[in-house]
OpenMM code with the backbone's topology and positions (N, CA, C; nanometers):
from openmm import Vec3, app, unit

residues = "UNK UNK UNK UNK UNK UNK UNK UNK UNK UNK UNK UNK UNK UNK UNK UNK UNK UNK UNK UNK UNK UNK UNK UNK UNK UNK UNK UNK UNK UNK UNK UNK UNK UNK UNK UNK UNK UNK UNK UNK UNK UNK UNK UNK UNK UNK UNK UNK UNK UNK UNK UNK UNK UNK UNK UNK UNK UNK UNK UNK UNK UNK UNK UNK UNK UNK UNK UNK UNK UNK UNK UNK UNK UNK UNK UNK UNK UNK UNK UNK UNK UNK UNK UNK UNK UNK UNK UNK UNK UNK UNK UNK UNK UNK UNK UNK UNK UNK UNK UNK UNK UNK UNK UNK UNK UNK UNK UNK UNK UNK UNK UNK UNK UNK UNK UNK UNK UNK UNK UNK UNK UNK UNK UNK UNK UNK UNK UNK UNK UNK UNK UNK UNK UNK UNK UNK UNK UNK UNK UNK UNK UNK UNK UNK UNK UNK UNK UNK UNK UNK UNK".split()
positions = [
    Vec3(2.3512, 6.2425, -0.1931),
    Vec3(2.4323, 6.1939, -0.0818),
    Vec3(2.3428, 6.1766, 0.0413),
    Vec3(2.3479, 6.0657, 0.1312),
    Vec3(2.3005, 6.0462, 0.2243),
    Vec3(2.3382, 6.0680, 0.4124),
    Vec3(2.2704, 6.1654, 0.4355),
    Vec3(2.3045, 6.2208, 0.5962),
    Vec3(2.3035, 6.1274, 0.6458),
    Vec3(2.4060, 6.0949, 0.7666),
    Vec3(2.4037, 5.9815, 0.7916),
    Vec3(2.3326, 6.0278, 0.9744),
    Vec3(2.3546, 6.1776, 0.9518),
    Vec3(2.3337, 6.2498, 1.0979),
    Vec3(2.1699, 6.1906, 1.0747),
    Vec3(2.0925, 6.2195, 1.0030),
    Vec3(1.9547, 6.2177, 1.0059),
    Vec3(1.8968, 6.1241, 1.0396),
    Vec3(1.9677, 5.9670, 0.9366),
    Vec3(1.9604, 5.8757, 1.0383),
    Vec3(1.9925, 5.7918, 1.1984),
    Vec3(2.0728, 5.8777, 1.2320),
    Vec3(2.1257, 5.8985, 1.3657),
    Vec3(2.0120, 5.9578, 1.5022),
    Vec3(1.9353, 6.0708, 1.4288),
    Vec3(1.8603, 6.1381, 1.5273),
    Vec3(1.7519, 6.0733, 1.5073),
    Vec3(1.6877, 6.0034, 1.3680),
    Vec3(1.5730, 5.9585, 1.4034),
    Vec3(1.5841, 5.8325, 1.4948),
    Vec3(1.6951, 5.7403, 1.4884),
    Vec3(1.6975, 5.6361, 1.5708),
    Vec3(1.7180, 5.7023, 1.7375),
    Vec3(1.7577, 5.8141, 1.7757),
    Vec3(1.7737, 5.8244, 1.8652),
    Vec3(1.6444, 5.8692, 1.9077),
    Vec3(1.6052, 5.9591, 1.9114),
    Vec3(1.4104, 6.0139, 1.8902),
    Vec3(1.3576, 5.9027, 1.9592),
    Vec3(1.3441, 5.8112, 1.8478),
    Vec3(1.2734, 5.6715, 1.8910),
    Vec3(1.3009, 5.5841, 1.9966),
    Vec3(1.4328, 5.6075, 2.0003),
    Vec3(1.4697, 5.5038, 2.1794),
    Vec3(1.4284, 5.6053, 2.2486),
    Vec3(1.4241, 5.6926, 2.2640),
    Vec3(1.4317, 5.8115, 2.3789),
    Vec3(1.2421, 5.8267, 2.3813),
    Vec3(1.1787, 5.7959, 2.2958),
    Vec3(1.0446, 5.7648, 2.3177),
    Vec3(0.9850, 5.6427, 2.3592),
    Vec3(1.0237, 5.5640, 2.3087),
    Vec3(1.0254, 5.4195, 2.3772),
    Vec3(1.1095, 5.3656, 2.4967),
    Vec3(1.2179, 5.4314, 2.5039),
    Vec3(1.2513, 5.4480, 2.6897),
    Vec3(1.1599, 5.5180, 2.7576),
    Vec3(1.1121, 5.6036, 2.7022),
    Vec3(1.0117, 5.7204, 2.8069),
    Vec3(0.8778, 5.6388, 2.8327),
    Vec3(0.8192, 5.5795, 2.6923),
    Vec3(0.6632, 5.5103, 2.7624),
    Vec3(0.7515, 5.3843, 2.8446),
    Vec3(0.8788, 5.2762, 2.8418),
    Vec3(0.8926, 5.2182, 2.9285),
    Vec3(0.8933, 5.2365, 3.0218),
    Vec3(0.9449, 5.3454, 3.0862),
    Vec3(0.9728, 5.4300, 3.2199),
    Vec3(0.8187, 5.4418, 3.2720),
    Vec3(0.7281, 5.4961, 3.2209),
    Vec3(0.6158, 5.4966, 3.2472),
    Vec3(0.5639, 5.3569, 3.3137),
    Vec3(0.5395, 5.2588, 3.2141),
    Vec3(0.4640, 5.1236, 3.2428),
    Vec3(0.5514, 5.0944, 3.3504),
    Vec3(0.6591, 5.0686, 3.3477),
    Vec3(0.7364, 4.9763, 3.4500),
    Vec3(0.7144, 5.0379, 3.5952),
    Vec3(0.7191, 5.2204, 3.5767),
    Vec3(0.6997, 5.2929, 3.7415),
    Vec3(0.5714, 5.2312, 3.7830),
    Vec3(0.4621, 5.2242, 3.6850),
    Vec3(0.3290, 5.2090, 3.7173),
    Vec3(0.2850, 5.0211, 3.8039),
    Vec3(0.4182, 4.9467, 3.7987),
    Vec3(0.4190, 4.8480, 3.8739),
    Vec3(0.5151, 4.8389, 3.9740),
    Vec3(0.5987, 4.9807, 4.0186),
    Vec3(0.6949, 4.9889, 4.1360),
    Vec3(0.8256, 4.9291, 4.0851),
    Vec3(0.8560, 4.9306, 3.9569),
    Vec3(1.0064, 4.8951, 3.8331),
    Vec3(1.0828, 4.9875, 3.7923),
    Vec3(1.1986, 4.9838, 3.7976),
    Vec3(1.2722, 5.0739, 3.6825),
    Vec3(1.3179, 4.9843, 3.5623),
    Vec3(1.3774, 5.1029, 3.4596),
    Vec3(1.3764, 5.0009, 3.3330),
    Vec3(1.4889, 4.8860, 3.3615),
    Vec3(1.5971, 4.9176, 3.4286),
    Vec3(1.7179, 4.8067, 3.4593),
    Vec3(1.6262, 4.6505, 3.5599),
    Vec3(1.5730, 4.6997, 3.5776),
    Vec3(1.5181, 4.5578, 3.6357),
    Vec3(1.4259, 4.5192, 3.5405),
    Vec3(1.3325, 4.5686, 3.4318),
    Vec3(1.3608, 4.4262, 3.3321),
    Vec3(1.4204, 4.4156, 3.2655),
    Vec3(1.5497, 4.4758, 3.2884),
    Vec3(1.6412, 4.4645, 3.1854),
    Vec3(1.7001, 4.3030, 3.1855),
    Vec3(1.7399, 4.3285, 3.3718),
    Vec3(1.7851, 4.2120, 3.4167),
    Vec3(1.7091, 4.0994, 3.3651),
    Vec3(1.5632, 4.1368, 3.4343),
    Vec3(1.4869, 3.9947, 3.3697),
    Vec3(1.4438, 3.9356, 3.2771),
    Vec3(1.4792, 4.0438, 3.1608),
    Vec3(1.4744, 3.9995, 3.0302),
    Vec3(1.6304, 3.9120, 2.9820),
    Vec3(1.7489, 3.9556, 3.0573),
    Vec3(1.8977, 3.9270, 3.0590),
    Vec3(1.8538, 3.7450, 3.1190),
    Vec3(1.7959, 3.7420, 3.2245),
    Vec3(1.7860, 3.5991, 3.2621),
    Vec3(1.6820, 3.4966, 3.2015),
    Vec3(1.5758, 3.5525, 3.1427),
    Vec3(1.4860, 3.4878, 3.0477),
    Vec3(1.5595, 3.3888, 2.9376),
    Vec3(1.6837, 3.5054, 2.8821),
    Vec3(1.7568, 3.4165, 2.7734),
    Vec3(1.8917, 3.3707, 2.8166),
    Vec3(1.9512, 3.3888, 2.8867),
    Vec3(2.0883, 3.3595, 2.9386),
    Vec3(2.0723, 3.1971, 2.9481),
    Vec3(2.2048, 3.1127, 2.9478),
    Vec3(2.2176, 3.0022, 2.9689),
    Vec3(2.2748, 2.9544, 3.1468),
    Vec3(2.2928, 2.8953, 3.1675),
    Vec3(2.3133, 2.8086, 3.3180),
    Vec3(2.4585, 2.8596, 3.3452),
    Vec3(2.5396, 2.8737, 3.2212),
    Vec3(2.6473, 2.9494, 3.2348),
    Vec3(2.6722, 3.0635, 3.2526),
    Vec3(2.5788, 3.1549, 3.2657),
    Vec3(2.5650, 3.2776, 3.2671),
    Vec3(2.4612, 3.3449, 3.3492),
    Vec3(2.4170, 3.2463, 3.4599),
    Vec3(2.2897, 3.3177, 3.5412),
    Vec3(2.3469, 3.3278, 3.6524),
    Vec3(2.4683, 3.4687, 3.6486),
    Vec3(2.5516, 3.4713, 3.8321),
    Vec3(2.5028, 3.6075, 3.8095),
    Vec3(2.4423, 3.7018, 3.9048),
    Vec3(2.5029, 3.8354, 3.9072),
    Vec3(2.6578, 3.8865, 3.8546),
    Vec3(2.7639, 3.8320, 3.8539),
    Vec3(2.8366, 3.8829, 3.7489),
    Vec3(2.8470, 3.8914, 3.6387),
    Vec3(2.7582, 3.8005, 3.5612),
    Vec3(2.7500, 3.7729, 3.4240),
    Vec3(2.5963, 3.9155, 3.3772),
    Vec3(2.5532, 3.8737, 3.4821),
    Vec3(2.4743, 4.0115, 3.4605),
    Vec3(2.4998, 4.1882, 3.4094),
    Vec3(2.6045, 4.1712, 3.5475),
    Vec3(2.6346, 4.3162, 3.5528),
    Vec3(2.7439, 4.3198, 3.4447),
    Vec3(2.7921, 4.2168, 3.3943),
    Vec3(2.9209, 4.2261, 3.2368),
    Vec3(2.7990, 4.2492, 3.0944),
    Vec3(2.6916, 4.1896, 3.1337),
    Vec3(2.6556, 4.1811, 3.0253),
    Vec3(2.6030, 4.3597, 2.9899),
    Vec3(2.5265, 4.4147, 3.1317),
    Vec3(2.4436, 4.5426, 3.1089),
    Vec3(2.5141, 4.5888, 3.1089),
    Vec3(2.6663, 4.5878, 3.1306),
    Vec3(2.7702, 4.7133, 3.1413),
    Vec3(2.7436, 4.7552, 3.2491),
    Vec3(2.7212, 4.7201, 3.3589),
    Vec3(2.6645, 4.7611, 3.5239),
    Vec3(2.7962, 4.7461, 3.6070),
    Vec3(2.7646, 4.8135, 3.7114),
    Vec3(2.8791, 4.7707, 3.8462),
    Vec3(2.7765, 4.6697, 3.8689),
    Vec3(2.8586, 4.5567, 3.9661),
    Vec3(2.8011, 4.5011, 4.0508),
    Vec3(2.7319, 4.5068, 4.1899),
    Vec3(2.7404, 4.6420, 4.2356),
    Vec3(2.6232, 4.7103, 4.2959),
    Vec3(2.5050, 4.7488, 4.2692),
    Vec3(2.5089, 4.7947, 4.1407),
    Vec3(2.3891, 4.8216, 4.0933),
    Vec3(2.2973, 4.6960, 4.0565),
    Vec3(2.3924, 4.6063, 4.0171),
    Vec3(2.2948, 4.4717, 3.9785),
    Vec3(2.2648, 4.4106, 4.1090),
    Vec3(2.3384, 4.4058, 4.2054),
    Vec3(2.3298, 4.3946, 4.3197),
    Vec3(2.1974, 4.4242, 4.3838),
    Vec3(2.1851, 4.5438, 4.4348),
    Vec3(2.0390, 4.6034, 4.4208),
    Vec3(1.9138, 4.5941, 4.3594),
    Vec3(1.9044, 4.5447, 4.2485),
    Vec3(1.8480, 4.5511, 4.1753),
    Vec3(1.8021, 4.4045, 4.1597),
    Vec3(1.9105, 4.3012, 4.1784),
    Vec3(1.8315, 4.1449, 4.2333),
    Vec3(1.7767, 4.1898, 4.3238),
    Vec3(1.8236, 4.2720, 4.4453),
    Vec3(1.7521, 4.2766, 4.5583),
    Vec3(1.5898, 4.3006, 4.5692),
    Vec3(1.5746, 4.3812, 4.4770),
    Vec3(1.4502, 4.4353, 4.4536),
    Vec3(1.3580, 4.3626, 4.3868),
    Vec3(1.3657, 4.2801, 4.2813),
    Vec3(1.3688, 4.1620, 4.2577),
    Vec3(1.2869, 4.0498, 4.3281),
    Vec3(1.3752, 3.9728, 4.3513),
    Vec3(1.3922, 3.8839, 4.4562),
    Vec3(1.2520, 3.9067, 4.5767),
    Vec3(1.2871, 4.0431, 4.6350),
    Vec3(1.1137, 4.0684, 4.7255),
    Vec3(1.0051, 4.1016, 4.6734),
    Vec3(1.0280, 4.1269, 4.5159),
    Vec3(0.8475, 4.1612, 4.4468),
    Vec3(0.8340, 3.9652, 4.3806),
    Vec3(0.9600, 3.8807, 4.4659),
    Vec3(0.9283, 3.7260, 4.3861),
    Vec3(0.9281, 3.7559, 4.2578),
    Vec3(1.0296, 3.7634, 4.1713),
    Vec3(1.0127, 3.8065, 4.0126),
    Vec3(1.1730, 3.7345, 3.9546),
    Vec3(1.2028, 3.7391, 4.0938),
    Vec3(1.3875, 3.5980, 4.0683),
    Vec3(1.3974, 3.5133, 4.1999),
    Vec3(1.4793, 3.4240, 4.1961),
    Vec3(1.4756, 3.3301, 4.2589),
    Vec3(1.6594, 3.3007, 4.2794),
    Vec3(1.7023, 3.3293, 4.3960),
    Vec3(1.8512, 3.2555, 4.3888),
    Vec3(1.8798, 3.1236, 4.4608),
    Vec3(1.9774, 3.0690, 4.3694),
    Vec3(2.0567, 2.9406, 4.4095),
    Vec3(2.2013, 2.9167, 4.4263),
    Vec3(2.2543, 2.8379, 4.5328),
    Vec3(2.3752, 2.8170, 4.5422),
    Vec3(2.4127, 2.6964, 4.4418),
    Vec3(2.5423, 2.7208, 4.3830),
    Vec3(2.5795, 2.6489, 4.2561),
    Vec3(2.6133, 2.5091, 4.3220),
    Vec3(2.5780, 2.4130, 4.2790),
    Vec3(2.6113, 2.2495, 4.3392),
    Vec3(2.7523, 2.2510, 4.3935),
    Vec3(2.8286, 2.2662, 4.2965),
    Vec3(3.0140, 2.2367, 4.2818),
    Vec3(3.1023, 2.3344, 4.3627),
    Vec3(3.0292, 2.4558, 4.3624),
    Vec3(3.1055, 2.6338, 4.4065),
    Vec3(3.0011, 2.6499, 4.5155),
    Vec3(2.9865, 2.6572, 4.6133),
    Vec3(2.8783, 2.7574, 4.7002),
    Vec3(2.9256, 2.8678, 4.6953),
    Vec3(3.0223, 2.9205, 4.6997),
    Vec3(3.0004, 3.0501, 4.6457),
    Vec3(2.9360, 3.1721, 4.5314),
    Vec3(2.8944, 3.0224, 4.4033),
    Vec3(2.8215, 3.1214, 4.3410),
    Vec3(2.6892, 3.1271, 4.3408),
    Vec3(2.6334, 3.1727, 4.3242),
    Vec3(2.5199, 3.2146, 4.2737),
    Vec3(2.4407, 3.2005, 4.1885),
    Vec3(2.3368, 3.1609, 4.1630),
    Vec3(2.2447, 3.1067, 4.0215),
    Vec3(2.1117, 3.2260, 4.0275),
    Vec3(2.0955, 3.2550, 3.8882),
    Vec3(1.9606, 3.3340, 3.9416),
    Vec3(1.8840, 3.2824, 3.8010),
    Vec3(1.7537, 3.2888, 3.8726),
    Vec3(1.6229, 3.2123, 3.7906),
    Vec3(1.5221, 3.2806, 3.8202),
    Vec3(1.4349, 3.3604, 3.6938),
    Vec3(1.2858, 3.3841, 3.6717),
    Vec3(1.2301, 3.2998, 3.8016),
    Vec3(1.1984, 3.3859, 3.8259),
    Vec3(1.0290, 3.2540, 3.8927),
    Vec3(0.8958, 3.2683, 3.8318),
    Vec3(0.7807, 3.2244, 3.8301),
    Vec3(0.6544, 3.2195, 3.7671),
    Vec3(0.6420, 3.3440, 3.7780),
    Vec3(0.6317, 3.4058, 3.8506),
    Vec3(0.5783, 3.5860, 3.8647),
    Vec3(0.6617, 3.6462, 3.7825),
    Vec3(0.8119, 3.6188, 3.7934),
    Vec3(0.9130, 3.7189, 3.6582),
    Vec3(0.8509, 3.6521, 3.5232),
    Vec3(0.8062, 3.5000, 3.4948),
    Vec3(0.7952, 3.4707, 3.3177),
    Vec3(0.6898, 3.5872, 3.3451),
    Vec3(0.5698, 3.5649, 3.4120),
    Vec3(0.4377, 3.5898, 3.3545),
    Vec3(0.4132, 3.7689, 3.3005),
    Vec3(0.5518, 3.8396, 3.4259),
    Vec3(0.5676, 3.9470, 3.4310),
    Vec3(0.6344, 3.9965, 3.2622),
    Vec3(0.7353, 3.9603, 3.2327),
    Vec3(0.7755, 3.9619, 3.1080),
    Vec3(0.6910, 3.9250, 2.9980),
    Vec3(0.6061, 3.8685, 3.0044),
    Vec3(0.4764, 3.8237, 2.9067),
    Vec3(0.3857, 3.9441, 2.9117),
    Vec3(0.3787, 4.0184, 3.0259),
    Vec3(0.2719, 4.1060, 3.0317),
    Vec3(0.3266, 4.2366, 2.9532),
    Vec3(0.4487, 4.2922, 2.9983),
    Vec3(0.5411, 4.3802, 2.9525),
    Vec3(0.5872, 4.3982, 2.8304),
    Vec3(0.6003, 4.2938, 2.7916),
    Vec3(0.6639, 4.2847, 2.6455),
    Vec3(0.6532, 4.2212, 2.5384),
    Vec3(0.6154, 4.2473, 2.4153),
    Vec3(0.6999, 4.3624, 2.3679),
    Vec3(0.6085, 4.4834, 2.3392),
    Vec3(0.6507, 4.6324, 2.3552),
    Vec3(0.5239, 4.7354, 2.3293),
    Vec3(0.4287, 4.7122, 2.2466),
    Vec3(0.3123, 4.7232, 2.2896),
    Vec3(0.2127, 4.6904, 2.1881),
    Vec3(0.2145, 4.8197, 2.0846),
    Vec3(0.2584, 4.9740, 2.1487),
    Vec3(0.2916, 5.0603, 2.0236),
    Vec3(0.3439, 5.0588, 1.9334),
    Vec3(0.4577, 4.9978, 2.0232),
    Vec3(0.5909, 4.9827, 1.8695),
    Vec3(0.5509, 4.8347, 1.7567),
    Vec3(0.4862, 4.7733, 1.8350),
    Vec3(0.4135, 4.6819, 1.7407),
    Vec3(0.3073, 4.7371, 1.6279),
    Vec3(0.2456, 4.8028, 1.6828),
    Vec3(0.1236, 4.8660, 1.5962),
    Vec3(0.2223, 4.9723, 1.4949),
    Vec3(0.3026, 5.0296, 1.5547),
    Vec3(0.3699, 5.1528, 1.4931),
    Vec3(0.4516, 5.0599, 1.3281),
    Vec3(0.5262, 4.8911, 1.3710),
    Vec3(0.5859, 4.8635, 1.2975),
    Vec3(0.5102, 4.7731, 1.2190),
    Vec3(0.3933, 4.7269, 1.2380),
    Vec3(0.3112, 4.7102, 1.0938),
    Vec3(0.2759, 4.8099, 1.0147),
    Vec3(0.2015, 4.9385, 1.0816),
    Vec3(0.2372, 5.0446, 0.9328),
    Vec3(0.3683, 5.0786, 0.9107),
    Vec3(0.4494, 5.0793, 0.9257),
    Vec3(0.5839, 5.0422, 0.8432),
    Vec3(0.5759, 4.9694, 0.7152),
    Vec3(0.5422, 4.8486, 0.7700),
    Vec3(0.5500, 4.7631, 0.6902),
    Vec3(0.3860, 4.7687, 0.5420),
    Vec3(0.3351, 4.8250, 0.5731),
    Vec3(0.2250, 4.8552, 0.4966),
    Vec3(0.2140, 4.9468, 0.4565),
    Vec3(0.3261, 5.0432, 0.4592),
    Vec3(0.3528, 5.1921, 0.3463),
    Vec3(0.4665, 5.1787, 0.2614),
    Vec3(0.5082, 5.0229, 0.2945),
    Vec3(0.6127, 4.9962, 0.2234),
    Vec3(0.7325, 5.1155, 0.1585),
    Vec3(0.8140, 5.1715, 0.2714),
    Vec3(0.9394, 5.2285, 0.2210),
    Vec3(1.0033, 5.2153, 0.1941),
    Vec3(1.1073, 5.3090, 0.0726),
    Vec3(1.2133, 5.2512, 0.0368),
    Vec3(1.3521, 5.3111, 0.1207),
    Vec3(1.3588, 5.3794, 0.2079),
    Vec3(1.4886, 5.4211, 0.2490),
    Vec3(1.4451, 5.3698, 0.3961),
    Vec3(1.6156, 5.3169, 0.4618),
    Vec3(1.5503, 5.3308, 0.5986),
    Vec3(1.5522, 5.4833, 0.6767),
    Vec3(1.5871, 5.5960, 0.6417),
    Vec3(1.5088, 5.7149, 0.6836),
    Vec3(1.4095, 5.7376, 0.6758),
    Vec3(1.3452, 5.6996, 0.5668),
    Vec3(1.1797, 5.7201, 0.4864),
    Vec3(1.1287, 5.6297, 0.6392),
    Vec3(1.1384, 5.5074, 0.6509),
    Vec3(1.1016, 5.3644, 0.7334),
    Vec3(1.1159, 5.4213, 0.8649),
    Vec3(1.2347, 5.5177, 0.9378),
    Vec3(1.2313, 5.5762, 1.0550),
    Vec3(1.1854, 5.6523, 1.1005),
    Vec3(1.1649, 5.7693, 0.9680),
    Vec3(1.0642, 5.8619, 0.9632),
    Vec3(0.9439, 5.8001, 0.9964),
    Vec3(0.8788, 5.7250, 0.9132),
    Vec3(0.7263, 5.6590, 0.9419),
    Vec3(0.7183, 5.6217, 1.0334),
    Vec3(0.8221, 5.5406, 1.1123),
    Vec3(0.8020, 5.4721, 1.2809),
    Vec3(0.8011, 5.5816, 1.3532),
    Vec3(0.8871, 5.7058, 1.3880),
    Vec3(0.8801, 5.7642, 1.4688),
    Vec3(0.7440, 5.8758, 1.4289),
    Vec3(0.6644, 5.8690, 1.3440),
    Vec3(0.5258, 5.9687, 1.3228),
    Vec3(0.4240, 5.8523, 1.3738),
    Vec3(0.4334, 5.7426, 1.3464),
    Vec3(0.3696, 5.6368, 1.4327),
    Vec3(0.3283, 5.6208, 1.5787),
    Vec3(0.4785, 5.6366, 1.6513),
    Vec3(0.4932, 5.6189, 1.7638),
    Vec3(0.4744, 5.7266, 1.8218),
    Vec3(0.4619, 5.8852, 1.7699),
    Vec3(0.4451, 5.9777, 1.7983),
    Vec3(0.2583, 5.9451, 1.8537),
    Vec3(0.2410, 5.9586, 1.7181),
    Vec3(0.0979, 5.9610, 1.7155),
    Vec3(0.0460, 5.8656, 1.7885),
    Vec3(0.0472, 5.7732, 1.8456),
    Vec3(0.0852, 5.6471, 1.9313),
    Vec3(0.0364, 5.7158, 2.0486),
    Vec3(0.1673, 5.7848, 2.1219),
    Vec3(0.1770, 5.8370, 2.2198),
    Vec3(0.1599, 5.9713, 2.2453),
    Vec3(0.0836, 6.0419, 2.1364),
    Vec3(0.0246, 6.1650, 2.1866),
    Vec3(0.1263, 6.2201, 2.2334),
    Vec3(0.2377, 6.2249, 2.1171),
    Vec3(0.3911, 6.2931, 2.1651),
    Vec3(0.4242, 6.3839, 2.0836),
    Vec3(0.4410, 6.5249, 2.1179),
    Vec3(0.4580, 6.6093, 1.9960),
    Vec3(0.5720, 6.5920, 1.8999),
    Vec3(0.6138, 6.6760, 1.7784),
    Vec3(0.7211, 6.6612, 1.7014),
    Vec3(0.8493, 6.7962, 1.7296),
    Vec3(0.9141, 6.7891, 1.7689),
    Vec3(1.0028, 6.8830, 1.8218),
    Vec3(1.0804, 6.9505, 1.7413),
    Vec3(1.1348, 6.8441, 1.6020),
    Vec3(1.1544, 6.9282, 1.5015),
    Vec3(1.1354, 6.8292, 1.3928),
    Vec3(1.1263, 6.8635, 1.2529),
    Vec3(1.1292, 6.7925, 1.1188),
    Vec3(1.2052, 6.7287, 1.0940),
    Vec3(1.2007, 6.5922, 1.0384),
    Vec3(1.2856, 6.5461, 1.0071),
    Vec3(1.2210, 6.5041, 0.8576),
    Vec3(1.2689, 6.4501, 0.7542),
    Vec3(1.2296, 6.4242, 0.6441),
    Vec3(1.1019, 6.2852, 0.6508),
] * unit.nanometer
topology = app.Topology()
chain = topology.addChain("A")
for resn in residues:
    res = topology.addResidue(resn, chain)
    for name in ("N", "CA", "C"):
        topology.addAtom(name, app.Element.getBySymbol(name[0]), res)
């Protein structure tokens, strides 16, 4: 029979390590992780969907927080706002050259990249076995200890 808890904690392990080196890189350019969240949110969004409200629906955010967070934005030049042709009241928001190039630099972890080709080159058969291996990867990666066993 298969724990389904086990696969539960190793996926969690792994975001909670890969949120932590994000937290890292992003402080180390004056970022928190919600602001590239955003700018990863506007990279792919369509024309229909680049208002600060569509934002803050999409992250599950108040609109204060996204609020802020264009703000911050906006003065490191990393978005760009526009008034909508038809509505002046809304709002358009657009990457500018500094947000693509910024998102190019950022992403995607080069750990979890390295971590998920040996994955793929120990060839497992369970995805516990496969989560297991990513998170001893990413451990070892990041010079992150093991807190407890997992299979």
């Amino acid at each position: 029979m298969h724990d389904t808890t086990t696969t539960f904690k190793l996926i969690e392990r792994i975001s909670n390590l890969v949120r932590s080196e994000e937290r890292k890189k992003f402080a180390a350019i004056g970022l928190q992780p919600i602001h590239v969240q955003v700018l990863d949110y506007l990279a792919t969004c369509n024309r229909f969907s680049d208002t600060p409200a569509a934002v803050a629906e999409f992250l599950g955010l108040t609109k204060g927080t996204v609020s802020q967070s264009i703000q911050v934005l906006e003065r490191k030049n990393y978005l760009e706002k526009s008034q909508d042709a038809q509505d002046g009241r809304v709002v358009h928001l657009a990457l500018s050259e500094a947000g693509l190039k910024l998102l190019q630099e950022i992403k995607p972890m080069d750990v979890f990249e390295k971590a998920q080709q040996a994955i793929v080159e120990h060839g497992y058969d369970s995805l516990d076995a496969a989560l297991s291996g990513l998170l001893a990867e990413l451990q070892k990666a990041n010079s992150a200890k093991r807190f407890w066993g997992l299979p």
